[in-house]
C-alpha positions as a Markdown table, in Angstrom:
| # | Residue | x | y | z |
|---|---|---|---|---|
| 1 | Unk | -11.0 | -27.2 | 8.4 |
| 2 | Unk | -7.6 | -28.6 | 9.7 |
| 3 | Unk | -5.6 | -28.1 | 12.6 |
| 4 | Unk | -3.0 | -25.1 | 11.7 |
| 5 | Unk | 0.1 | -26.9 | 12.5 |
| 6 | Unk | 1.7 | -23.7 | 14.3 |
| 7 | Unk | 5.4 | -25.1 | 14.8 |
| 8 | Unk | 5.8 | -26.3 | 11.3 |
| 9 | Unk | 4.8 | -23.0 | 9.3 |
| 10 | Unk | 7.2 | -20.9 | 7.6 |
| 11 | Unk | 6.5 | -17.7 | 5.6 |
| 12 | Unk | 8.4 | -18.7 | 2.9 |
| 13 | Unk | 7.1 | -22.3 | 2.1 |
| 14 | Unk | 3.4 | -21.0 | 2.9 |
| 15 | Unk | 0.8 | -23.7 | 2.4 |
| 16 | Unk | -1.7 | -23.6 | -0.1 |
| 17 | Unk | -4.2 | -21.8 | 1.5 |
| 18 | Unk | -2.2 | -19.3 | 2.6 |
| 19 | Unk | -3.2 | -16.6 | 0.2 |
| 20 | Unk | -6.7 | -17.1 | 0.4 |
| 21 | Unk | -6.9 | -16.8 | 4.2 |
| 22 | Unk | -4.2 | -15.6 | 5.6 |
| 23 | Unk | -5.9 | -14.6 | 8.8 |
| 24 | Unk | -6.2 | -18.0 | 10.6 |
| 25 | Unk | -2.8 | -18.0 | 10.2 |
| 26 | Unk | -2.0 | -15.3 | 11.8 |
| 27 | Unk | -4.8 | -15.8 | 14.5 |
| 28 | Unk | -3.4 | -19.6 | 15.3 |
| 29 | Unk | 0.4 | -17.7 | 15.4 |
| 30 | Unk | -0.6 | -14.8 | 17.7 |
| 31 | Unk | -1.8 | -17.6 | 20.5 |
| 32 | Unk | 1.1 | -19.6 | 19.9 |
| 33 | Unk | 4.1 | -18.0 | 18.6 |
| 34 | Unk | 3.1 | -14.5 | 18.2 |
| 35 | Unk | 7.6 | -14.1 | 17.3 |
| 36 | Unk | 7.6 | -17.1 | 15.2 |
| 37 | Unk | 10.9 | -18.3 | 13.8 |
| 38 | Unk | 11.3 | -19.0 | 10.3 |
| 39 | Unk | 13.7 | -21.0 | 8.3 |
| 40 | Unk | 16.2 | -18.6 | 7.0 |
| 41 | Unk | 16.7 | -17.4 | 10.7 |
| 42 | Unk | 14.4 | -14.2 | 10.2 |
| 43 | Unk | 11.2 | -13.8 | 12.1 |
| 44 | Unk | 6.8 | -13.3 | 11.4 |
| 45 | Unk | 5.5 | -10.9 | 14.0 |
| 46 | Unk | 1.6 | -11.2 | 14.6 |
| 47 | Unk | 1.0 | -9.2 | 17.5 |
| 48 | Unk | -0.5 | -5.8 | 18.1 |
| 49 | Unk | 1.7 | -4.6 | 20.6 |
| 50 | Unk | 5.4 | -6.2 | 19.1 |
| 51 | Unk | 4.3 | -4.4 | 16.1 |
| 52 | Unk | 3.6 | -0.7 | 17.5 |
| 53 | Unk | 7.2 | -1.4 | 19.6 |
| 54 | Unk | 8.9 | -2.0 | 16.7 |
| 55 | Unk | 7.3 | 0.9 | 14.5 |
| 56 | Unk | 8.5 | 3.7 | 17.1 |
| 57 | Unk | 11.5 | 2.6 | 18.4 |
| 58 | Unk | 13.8 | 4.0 | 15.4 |
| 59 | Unk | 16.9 | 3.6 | 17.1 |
| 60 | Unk | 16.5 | -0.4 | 17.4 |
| 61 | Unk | 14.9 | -1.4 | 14.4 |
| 62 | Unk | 15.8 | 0.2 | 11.4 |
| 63 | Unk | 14.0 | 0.5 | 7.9 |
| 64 | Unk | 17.5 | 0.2 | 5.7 |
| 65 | Unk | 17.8 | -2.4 | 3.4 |
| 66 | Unk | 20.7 | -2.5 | 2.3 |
| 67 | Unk | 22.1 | -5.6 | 3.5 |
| 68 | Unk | 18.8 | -7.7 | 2.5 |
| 69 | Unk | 18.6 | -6.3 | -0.8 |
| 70 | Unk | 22.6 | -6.6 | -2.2 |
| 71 | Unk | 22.0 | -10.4 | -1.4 |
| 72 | Unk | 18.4 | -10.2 | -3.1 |
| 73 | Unk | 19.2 | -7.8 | -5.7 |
| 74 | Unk | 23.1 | -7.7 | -6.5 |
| 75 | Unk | 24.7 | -4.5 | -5.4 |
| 76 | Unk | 24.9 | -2.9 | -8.8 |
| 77 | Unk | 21.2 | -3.9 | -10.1 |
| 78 | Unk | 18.7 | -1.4 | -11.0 |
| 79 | Unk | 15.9 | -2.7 | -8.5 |
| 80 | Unk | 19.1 | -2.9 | -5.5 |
| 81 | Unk | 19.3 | 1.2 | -6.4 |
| 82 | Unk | 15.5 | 2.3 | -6.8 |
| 83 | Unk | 14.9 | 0.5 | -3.0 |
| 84 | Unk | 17.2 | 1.6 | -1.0 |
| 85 | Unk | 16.8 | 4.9 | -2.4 |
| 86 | Unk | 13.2 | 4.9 | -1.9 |
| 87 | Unk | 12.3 | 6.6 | 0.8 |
| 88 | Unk | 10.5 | 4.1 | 2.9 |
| 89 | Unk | 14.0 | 2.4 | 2.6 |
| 90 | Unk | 15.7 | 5.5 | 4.1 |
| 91 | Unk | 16.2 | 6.1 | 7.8 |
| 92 | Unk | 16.7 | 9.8 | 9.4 |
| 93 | Unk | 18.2 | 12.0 | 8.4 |
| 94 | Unk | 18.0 | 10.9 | 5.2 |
| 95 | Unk | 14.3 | 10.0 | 5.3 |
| 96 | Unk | 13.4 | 13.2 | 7.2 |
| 97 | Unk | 15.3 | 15.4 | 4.4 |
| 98 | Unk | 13.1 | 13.8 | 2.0 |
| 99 | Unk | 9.8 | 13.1 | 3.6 |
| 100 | Unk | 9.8 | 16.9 | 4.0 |
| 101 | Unk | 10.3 | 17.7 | 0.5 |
| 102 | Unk | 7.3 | 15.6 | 0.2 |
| 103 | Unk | 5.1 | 17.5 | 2.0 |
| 104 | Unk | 3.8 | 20.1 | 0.2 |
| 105 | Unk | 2.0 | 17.6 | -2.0 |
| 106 | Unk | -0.3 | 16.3 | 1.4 |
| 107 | Unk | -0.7 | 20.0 | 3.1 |
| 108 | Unk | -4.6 | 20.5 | 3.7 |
| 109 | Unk | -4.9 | 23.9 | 1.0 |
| 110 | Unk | -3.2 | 21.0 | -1.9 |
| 111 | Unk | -5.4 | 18.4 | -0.6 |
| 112 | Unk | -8.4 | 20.5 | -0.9 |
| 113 | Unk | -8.0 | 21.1 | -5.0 |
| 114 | Unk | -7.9 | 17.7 | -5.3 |
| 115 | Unk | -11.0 | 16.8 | -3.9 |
| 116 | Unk | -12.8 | 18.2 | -6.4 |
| 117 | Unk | -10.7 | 16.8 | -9.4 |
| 118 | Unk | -11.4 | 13.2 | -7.6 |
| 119 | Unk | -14.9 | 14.0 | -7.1 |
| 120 | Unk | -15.1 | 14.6 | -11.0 |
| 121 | Unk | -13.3 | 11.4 | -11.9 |
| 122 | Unk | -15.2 | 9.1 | -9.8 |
| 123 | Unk | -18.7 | 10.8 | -11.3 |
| 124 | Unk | -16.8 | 9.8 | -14.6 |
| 125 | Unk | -16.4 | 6.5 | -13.8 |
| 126 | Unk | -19.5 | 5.8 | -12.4 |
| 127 | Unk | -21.4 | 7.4 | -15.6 |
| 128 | Unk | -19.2 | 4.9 | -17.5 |
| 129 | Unk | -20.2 | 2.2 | -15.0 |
| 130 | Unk | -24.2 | 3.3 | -15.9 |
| 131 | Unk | -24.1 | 1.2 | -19.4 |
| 132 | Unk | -22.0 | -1.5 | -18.8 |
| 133 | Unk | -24.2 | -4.1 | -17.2 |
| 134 | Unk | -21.2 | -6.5 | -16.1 |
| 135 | Unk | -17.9 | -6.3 | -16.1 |
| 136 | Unk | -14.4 | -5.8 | -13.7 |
| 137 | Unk | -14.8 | -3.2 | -11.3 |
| 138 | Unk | -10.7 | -3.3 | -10.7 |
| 139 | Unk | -9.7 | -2.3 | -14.4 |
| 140 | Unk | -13.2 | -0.1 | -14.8 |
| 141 | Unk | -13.3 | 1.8 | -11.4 |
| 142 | Unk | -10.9 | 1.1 | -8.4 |
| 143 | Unk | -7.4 | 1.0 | -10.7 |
| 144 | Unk | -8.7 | 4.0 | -12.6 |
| 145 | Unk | -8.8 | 6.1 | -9.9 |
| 146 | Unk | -5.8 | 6.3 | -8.0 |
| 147 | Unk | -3.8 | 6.2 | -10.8 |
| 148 | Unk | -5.0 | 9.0 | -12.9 |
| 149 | Unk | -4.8 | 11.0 | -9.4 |
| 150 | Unk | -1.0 | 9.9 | -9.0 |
| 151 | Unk | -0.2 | 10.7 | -12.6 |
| 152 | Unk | -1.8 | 13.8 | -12.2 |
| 153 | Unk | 0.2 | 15.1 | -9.4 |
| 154 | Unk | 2.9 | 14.1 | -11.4 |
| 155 | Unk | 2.3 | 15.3 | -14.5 |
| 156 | Unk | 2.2 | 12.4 | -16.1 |
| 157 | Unk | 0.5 | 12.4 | -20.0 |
| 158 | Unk | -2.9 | 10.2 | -19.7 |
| 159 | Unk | -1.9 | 8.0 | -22.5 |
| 160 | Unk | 1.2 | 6.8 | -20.8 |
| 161 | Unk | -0.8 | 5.5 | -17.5 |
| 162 | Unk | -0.9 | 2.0 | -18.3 |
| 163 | Unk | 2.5 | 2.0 | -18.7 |
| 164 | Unk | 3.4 | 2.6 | -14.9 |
| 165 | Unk | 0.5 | -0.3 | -13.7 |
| 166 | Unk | 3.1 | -2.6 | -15.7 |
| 167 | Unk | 6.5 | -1.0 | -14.3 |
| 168 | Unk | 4.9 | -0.8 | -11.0 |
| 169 | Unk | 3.8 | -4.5 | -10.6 |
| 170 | Unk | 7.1 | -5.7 | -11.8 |
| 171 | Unk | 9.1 | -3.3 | -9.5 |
| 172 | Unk | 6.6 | -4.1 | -6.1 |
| 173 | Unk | 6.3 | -7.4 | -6.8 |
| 174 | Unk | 10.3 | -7.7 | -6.5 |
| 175 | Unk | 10.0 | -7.8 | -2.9 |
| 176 | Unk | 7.9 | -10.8 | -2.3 |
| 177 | Unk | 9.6 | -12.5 | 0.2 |
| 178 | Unk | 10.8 | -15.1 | -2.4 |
| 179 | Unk | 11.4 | -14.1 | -5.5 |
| 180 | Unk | 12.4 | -16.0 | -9.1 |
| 181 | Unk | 15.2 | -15.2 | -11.5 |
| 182 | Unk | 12.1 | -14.2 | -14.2 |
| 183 | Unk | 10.5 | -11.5 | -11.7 |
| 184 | Unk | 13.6 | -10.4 | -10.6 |
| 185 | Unk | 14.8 | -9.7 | -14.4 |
| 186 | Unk | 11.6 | -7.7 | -15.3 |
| 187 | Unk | 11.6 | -5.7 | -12.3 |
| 188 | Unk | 15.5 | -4.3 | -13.0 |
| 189 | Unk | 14.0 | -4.1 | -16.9 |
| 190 | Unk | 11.2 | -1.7 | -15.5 |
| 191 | Unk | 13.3 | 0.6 | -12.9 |
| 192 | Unk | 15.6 | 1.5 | -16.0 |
| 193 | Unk | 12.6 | 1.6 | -18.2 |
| 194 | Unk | 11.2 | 3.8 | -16.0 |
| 195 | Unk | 14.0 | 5.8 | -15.1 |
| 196 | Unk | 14.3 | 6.9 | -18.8 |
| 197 | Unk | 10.7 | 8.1 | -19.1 |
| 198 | Unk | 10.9 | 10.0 | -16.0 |
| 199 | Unk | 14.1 | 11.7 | -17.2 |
| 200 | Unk | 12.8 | 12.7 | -20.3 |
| 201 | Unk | 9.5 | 14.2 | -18.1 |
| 202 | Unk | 12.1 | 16.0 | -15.9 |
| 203 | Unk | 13.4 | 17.6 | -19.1 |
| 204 | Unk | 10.1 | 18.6 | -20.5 |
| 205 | Unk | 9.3 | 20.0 | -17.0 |
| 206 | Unk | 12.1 | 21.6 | -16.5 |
| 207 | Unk | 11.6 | 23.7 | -20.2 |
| 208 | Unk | 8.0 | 24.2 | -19.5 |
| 209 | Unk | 7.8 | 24.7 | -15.8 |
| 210 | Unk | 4.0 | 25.6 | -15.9 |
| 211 | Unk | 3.0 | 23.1 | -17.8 |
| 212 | Unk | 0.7 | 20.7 | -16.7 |
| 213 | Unk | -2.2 | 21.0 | -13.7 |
| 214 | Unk | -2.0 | 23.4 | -10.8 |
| 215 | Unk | -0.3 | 22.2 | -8.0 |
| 216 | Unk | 1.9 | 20.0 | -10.1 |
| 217 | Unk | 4.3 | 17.8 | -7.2 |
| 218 | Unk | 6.9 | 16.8 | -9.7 |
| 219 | Unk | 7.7 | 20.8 | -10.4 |
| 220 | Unk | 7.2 | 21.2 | -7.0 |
| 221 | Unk | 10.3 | 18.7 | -6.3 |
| 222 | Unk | 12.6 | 19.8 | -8.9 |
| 223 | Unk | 12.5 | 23.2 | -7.3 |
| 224 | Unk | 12.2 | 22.2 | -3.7 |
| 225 | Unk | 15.1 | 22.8 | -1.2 |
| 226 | Unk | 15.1 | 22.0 | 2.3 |
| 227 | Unk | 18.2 | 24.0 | 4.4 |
| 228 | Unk | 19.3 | 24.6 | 1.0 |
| 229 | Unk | 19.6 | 21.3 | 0.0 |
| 230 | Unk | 17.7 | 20.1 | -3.3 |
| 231 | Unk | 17.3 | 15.9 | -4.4 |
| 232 | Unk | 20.1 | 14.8 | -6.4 |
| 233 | Unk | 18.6 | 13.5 | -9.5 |
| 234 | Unk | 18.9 | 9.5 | -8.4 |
| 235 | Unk | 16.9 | 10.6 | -5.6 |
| 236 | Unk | 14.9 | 12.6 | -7.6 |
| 237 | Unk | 14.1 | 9.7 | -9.8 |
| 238 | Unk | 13.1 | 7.0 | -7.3 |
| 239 | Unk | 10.8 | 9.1 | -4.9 |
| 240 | Unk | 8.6 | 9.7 | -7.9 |
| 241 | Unk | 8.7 | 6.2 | -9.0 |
| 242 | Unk | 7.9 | 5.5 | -5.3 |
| 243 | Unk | 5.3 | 7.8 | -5.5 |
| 244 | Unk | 3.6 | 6.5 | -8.3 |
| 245 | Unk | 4.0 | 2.7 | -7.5 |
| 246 | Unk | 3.0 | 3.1 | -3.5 |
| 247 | Unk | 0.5 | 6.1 | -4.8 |
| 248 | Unk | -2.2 | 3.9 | -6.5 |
| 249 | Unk | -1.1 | 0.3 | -5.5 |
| 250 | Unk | -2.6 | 0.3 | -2.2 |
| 251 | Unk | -5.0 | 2.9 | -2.6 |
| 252 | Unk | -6.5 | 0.7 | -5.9 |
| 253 | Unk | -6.5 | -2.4 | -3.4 |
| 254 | Unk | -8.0 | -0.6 | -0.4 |
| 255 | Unk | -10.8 | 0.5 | -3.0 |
| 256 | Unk | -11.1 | -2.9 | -4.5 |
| 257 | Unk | -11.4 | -4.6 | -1.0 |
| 258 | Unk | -14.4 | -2.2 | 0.3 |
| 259 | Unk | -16.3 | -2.9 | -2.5 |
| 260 | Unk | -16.5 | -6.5 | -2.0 |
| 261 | Unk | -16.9 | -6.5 | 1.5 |
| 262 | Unk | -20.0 | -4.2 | 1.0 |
| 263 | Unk | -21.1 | -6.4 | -1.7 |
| 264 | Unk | -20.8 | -9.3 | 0.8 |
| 265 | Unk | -23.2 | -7.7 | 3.1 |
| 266 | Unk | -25.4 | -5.6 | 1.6 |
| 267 | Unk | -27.1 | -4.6 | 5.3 |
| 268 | Unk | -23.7 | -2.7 | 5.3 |
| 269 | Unk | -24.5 | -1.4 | 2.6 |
| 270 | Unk | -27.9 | -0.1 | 2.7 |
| 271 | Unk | -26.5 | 1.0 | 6.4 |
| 272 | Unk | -23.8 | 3.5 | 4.4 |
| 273 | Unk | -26.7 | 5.1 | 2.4 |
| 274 | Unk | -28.7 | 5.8 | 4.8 |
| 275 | Unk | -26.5 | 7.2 | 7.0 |
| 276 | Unk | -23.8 | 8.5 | 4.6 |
| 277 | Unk | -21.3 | 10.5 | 7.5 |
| 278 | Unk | -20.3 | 6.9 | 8.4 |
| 279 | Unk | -17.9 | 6.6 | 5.3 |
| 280 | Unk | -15.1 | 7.7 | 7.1 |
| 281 | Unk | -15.1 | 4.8 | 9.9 |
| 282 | Unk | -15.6 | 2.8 | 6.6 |
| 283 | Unk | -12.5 | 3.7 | 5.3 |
| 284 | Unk | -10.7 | 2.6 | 8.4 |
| 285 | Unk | -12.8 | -0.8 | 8.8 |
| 286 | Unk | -11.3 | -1.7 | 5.0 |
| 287 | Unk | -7.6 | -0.7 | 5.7 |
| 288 | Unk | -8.0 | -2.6 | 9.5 |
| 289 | Unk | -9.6 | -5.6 | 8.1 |
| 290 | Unk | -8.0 | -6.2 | 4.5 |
| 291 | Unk | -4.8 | -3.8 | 5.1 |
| 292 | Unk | -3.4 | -3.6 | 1.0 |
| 293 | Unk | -0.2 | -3.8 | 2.1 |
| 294 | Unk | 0.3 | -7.4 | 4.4 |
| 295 | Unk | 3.9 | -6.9 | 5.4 |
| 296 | Unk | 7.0 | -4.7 | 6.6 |
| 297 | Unk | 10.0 | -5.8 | 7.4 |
| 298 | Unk | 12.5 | -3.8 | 9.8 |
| 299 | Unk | 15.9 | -5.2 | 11.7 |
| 300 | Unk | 17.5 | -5.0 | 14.7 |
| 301 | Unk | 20.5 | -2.8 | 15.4 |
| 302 | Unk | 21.2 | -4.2 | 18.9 |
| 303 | Unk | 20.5 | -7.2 | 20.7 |
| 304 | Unk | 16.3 | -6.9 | 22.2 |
| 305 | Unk | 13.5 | -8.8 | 22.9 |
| 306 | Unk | 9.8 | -8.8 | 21.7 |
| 307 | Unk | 7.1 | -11.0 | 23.4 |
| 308 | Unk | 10.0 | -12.3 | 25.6 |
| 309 | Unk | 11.6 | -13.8 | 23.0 |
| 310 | Unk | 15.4 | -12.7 | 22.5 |
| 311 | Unk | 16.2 | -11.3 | 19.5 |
| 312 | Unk | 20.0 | -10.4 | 18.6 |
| 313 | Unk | 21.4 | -8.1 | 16.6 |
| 314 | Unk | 20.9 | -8.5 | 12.8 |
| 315 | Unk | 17.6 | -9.4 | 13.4 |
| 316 | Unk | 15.4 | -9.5 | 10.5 |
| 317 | Unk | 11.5 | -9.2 | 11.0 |
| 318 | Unk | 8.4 | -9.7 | 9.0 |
| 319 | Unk | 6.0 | -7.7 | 10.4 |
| 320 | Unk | 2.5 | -9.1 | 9.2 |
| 321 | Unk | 0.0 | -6.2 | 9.7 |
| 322 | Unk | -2.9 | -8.5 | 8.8 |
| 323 | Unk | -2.3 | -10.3 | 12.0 |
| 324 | Unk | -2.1 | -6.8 | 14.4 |
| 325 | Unk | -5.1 | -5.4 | 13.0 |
| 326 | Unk | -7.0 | -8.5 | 14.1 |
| 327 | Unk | -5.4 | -9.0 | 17.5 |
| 328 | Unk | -7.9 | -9.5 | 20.0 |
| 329 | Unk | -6.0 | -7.7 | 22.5 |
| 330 | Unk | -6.9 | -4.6 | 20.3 |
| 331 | Unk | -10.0 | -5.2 | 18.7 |
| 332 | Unk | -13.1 | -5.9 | 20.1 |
| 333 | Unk | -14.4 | -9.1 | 17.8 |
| 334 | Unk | -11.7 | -8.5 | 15.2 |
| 335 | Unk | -12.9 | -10.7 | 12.5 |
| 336 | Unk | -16.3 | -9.3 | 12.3 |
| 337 | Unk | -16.1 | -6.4 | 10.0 |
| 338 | Unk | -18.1 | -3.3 | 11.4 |
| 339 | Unk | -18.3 | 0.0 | 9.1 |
| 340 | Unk | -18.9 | 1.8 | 12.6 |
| 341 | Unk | -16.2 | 0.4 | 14.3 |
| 342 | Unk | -15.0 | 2.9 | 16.9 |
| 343 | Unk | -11.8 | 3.0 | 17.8 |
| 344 | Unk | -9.9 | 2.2 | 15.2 |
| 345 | Unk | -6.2 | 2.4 | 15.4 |
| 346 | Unk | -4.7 | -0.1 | 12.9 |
| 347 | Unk | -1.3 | 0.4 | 11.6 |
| 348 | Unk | -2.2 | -0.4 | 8.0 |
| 349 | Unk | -0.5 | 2.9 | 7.4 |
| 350 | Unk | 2.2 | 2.3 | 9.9 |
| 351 | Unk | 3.0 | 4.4 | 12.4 |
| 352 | Unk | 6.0 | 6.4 | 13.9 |
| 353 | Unk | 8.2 | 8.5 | 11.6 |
| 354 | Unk | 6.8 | 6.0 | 8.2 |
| 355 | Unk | 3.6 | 6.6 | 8.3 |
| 356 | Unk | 2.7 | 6.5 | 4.9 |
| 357 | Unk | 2.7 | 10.4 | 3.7 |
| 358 | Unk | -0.3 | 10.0 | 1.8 |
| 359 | Unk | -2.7 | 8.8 | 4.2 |
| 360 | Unk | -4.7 | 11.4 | 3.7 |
| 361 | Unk | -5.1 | 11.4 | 0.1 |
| 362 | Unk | -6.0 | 7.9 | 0.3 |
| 363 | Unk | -8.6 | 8.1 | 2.7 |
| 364 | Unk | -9.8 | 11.2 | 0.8 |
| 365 | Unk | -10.5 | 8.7 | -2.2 |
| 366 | Unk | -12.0 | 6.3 | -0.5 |
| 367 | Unk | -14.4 | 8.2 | 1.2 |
| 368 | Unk | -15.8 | 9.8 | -2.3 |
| 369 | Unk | -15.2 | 6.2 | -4.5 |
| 370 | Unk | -17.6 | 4.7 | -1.6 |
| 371 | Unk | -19.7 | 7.7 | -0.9 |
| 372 | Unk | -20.4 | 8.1 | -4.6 |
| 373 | Unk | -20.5 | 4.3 | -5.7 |
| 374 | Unk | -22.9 | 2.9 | -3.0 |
| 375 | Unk | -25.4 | 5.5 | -3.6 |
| 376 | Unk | -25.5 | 5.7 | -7.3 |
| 377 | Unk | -26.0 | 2.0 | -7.6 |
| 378 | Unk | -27.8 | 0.5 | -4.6 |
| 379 | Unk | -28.4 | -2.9 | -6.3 |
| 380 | Unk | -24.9 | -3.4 | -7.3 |
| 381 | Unk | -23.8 | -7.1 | -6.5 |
| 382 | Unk | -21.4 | -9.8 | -7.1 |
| 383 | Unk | -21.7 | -11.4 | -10.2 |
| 384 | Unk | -18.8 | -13.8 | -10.3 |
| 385 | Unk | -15.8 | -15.6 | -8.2 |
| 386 | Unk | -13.3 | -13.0 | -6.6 |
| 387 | Unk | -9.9 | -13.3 | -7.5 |
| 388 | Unk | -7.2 | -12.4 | -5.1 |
| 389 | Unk | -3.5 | -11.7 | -6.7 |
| 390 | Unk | -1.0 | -15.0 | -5.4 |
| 391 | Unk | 1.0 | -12.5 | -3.4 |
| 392 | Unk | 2.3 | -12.0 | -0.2 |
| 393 | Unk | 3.5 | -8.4 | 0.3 |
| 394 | Unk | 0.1 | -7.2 | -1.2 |
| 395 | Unk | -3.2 | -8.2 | -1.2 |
| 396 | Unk | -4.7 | -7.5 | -4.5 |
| 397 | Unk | -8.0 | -8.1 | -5.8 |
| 398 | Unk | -7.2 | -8.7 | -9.7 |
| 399 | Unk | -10.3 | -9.5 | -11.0 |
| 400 | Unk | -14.2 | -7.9 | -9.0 |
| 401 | Unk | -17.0 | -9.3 | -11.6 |
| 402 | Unk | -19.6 | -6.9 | -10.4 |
| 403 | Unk | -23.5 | -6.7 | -11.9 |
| 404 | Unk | -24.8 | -2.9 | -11.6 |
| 405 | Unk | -27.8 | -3.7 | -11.4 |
């Protein structure tokens, strides 16, 4: 394998080989320019500890877009509007006023009905799974999923699911670090496309406010007020396209990625079924070792420094958490994956005051889609190549030929 030419690599002219193994990238980076300049002037963090600096110091490195996106997106565009009203685009006290709206979709008591709605769509799946031989465990299984959760705590009608998959990838894949005039184009088509379905689901919600399962969270944040303050409709809109897009995009890739790595080593495997209480470290080992989302971006307010290096203000910074959650300095043999591994703090889900707000529910599915999977077909195994999406931002499995038996 060659030499990883260190000083010559730039994010955004990756080579080749990028995609497909990102991580020696990253390792090579870490030991050698762990605050790695690129050519637009911005900068590729890889280190554990730059990355947990920047995550909890709010008041230096801030999560507003706004100047990168007018540039990116044109101040008046439809994808400029839906991400930086987003709220992992907001900072406090915007972010806070939102994020707590949010919360009564995570609490433990709404968490706990859903388990057993997830529990009965993954014995669905799987009982589909039973006849089919071969086939794509991403569009059969692990997209399924987290999607028909999403939509459900949204109210969203079952035959209009596939319709958000497409919105969503146009919308998320929109802020790939470079991005063409035709992506660009049918990511603004989607946000207004999607904007007028929502609308009309606000409408319907608002007439029939029971309407739809218990526990409902888009009800939930047409009514909500917090100090007496209730989302403006714009807002309104966007968090629940947020929530839908970031609700089974990362969760569908986390599921997608455990899968195969337990495929790859079926002593894993048969370890998980015998011992079935370790599908919780599992969960962790997936997100630390193929984290679905690769990269957050923050920048500075004031002039700092990370590593040494000076950074002023303006600062713009890639933060790639496929290189911290492999960071030696953290994690004993990082590039061996370990369902047991113990501890396991990677920021997959970031950390500080954006810590992704559904965690939980996330973790929640994967420890029933691996619990359930693993034991009802314990000579599941790869049946074809393994195709990972040619993205940065995300890594995503499109295509998992898997043979049930």
């Amino acid at each position: 394998m060659a030499e990883i030419d260190v000083a010559g690599f730039d994010l955004l002219d990756q080579p080749g080989d990028f995609i497909a193994d990102p991580y020696r990238y990253f390792a090579a980076l870490r030991a050698a320019s762990p605050v790695h300049p690129l050519s637009d002037g911005s900068w590729m963090l890889t280190g554990y500890d730059d990355m947990v600096r920047v995550y909890r110091d709010t008041e230096t490195w801030t999560s507003d877009k706004k100047l990168d996106f007018g540039p990116k997106f044109g101040t008046d565009s439809p994808l400029f509007e839906h991400h930086t009203t987003s709220l992992v685009f907001r900072d406090p006290p915007d972010h806070t006023r939102i994020r707590k709206l949010f919360q009564a979709a995570f609490t433990r008591k709404a968490l706990a009905v859903m388990e057993s709605r997830i529990e009965a769509l993954v014995d669905g799946y799987l009982d589909d799974l039973e006849e089919a031989g071969e086939l794509d465990l991403v569009s059969a299984f692990t997209f399924r999923l987290p999607v028909e959760v999403i939509s459900d705590m949204l109210g969203v009608p079952a035959e209009d699911r596939l319709l958000i998959r497409d919105w969503a990838a146009a919308i998320l894949g929109a802020l790939e670090p470079v991005t063409g005039e035709g992506p660009l184009a049918a990511g603004n088509r989607a946000v207004d496309d999607f904007k007028t379905y929502l609308r009309a689901l606000v409408v319907h919600r608002r007439a029939n406010p029971t309407d739809g399962r218990s526990g409902e969270v888009l009800s939930a944040l047409i009514a909500a007020e917090e100090d007496g303050e209730r989302l403006s409709e714009i807002e309104l809109l966007h968090q629940c396209i947020f929530m839908l897009n970031a609700g089974h995009e990362t969760s569908t890739n986390m599921l997608s990625h455990g899968v195969n790595e337990l495929l790859r080593r079926p002593d894993q495997a048969a370890r998980l079924r015998a011992e079935p209480d370790l599908v919780t470290l599992l969960v962790e080992e997936v997100l630390r070792y193929q984290p679905p989302i690769q990269i957050n971006n923050r920048r500075a307010t004031v002039d700092t420094e990370l590593s040494g290096v000076p950074l002023p203000a303006g600062a713009f910074v890639y933060l790639m958490l496929g290189g911290a959650n492999r960071d030696p300095a953290q994690f004993a043999d990082p590039e061996v994956f370990d369902l047991a591994r113990r501890p396991n703090r990677h920021l997959s889900f970031g950390l500080g005051v954006h810590i992704c707000a559904g965690n939980s529910l996330a973790r929640m599915e994967g420890v029933v889609a691996f619990t359930k999977f693993f034991q009802r077909f314990p000579e599941a195994r790869l049946a074809g190549e393994v195709k990972i999406a040619d993205r940065l931002r995300f890594r995503e499995i499109t295509e998992l030929p898997v043979a049930i038996r």
